[in-house]
N, C-alpha and C positions, 0 to 999 in steps of 0.2 A: 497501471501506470508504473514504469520501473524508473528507479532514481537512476539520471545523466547528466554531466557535466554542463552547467551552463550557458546554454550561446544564447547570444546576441548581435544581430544586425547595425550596427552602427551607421546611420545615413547624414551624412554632409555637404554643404555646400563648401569649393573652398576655390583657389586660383593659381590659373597655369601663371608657371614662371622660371626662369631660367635659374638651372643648381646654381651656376658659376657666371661673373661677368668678371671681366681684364681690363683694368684702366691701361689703359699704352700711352706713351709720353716720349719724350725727347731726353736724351741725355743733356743735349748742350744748346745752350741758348741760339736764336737764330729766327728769323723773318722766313714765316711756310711761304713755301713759292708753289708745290704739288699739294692739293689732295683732291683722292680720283676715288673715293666712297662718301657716300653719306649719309644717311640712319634711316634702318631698315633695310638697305644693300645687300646682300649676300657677296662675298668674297670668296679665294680658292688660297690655300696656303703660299704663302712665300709671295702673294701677290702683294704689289707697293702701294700701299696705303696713303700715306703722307711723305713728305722731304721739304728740308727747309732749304736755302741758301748755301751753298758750300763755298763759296768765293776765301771766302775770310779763316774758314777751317782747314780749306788746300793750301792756301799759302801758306798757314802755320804750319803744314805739315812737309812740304817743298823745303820749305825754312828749316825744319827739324834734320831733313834729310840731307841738306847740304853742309850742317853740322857736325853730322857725323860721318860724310867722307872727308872732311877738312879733318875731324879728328883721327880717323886711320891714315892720311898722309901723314898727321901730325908723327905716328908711333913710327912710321916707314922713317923717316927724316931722323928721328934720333939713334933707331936704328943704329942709321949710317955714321951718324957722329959720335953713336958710344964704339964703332970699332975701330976709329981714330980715336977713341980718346978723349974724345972734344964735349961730351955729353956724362953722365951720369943714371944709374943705375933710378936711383929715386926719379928723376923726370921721366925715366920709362915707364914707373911705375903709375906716375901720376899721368900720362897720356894715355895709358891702357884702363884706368877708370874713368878716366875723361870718356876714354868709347862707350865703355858699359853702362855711365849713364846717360851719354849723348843718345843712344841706343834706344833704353827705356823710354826717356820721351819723345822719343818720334814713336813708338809701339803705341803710346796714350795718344798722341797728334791721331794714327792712323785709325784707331778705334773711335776717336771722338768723331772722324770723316764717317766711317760707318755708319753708326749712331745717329747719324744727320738725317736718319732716312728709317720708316716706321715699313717693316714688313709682314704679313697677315703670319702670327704663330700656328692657324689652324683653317679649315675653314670654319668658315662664322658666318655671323651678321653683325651689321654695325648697331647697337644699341643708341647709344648717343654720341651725337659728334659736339665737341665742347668748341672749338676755335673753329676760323676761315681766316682764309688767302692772305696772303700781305699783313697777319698779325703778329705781334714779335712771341716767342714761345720762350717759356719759363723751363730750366731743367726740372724734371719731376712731375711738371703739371701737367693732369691727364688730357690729351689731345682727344683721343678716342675712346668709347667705353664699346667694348665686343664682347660678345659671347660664342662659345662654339654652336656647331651644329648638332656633332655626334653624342650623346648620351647625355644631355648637359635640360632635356626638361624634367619639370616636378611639378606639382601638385601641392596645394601648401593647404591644412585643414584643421582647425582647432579641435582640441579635444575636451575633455573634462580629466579632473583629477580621478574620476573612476573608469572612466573610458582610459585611459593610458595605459593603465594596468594591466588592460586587454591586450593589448598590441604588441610585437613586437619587432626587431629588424627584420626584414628581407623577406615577411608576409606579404602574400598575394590581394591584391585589393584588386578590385573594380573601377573604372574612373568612365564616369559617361560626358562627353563631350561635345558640345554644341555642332551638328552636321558631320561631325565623324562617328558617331554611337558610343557602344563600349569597347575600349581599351583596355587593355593588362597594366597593373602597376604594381610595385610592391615599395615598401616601406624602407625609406634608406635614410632616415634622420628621425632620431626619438629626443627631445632634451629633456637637458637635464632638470630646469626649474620652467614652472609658469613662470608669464606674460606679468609682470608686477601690475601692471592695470587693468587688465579683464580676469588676471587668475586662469586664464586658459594655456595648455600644451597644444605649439602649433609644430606639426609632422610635416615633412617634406615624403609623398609617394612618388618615386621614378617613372615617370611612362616608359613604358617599351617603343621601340623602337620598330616605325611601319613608315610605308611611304604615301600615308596619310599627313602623317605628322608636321606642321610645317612651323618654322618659328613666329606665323604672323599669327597662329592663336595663342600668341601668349600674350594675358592679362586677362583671358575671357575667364568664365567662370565655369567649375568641373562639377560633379558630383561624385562624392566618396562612397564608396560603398565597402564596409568593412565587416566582415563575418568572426565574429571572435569566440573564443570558446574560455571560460574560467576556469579554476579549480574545483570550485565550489561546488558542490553537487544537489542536486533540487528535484523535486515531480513536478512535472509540467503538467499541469490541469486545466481542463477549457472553465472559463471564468462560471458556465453553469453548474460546475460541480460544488462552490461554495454557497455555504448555505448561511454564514455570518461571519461576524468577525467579533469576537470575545472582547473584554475590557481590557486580557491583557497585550492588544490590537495582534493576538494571533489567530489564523483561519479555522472556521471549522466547518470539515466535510464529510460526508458520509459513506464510511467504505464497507465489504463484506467479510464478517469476521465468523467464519464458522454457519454460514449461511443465515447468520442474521447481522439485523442494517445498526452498524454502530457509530456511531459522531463521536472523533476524534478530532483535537485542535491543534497545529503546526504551526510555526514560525511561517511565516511569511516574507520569500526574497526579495520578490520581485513582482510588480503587476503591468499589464499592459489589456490594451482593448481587447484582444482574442485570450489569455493566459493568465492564469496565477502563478506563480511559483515558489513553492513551498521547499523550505530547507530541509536536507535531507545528510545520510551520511554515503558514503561510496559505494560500504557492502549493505547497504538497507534492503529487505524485500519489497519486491514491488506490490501495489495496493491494489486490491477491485474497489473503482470508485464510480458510486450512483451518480449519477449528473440528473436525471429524471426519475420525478416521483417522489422524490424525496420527500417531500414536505407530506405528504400523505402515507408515512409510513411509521412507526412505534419507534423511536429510536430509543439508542442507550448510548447516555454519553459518558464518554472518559475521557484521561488523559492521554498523549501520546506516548 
């Protein structure tokens, strides 16, 4: 048995769920008169999602705009009477800011018209749709909740505070999933602390991306599958090779030392139903170790 770096299998249950979701909202208050998606839809980029009313936002903005050609006639007319004489330097001054801000707010008038109108930033699905038809829309209040399509699932898996230790970004995992099988995923979110009330680290794995994948399994449940390797260095021994376990709870088994059977006792890493694992150092020699017969044989025991 020669000393190797520790691995461990890590097996999880945990759940698909979208990395990212996008509240989308209304800049400016107004009564929905469109909306042409609703939760679970799939959309195409740039496609119109919702629109309120623009009655009341165009006239503001007609209004704005007739402001401000009244104010460039204004500059043209003084113009003409500062070269009679009849006008003043400073009233020029002041009709030429008159435009620049008459200006500005018609540029806000025309963007709050824009605004009035919700378009798909990506393709997606609609997650949740919060309002309907004929409701008055609050600035800011999320209309619709979306998620993309493209790269945007994950896998969400609690860990232990020694499992964590194992892992780390952009490891290749397993993810077996209900009527698709296994998929590819790797590890794109470690945090920073436990869960204050379970005391667990929960990990987001990415799925890869197949045209299996579709957004209506998310919420189902995945299977983790994580292969990790430690620092720590150990003999893996099939559990028939120990022969007890000492008071001071370390193992003892029986190896060949010079072609006679000697009982020696090691720290103990790790146990599992097939394995013991016994601490070890990096450059340790490897051991012949009795599994059978043992117990019918003269041993000599020592230390390690």
């Amino acid at each position: 048995i020669a000393a190797e770096p520790y691995k461990q299998i890590i097996q999880r249950t945990g759940k698909v769920d979208f990395a990212r979701v996008v509240n989308l909202s209304f800049k400016t208050a107004g009564f929905l008169t469109q909306l042409n998606v609703d939760e679970g839809e799939i959309f195409k980029k740039n496609q119109l999602l919702a629109a309120l009313d623009t009655a009341e936002l165009l006239a503001e903005k007609n209004a704005t705009y007739a402001r401000l050609l009244q104010a460039k006639r204004n500059v043209e007319r003084i113009k003409t009477l500062l070269q009679k004489n009849l006008s003043s330097q400073q009233a020029l001054d002041d009709a030429l800011t008159a435009i620049d801000t008459t200006r500005s707010v018609y540029r806000v008038a025309y963007y709050n018209l824009e605004k009035a109108q919700i378009l798909a930033p990506f393709d997606g699905v609609v997650v949740r749709r919060n309002t309907d038809l004929g409701e008055l829309q609050s600035p800011g209040a999320g209309a619709l909740q979306v998620a993309a399509l493209a790269n945007n699932l994950i896998a969400s898996v609690a860990l232990t505070g020694e499992e964590i230790s194992l892992v780390h970004l952009g490891q290749k995992v397993k993810v077996h999933l209900a009527y698709l099988g296994l998929v590819e995923g790797e590890i794109s979110k470690i945090p920073a602390i436990a869960n204050s009330r379970n005391h667990l680290f929960t990990i987001e794995v990415a799925l890869s991306e197949t045209n299996s994948i579709k957004p209506l399994i998310v919420g189902q449940l995945a299977r983790i599958h994580i292969a990790t390797q430690s620092q720590k260095f150990v003999y893996r021994l099939p559990i028939a090779a120990l022969n007890a376990v000492n008071e001071q709870d370390e193992a003892l088994i029986t190896i060949e030392n010079n072609n006679q059977p000697v009982q020696q006792a090691f720290p103990i890493y790790k146990m599992d139903n097939d394995f013991i694992y016994l601490m070890a150092q990096p450059n340790a020699a490897a051991l012949n170790v009795i599994t059978q017969g043992w117990d019918k044989l003269p041993l000599i025991s020592t230390e390690q």
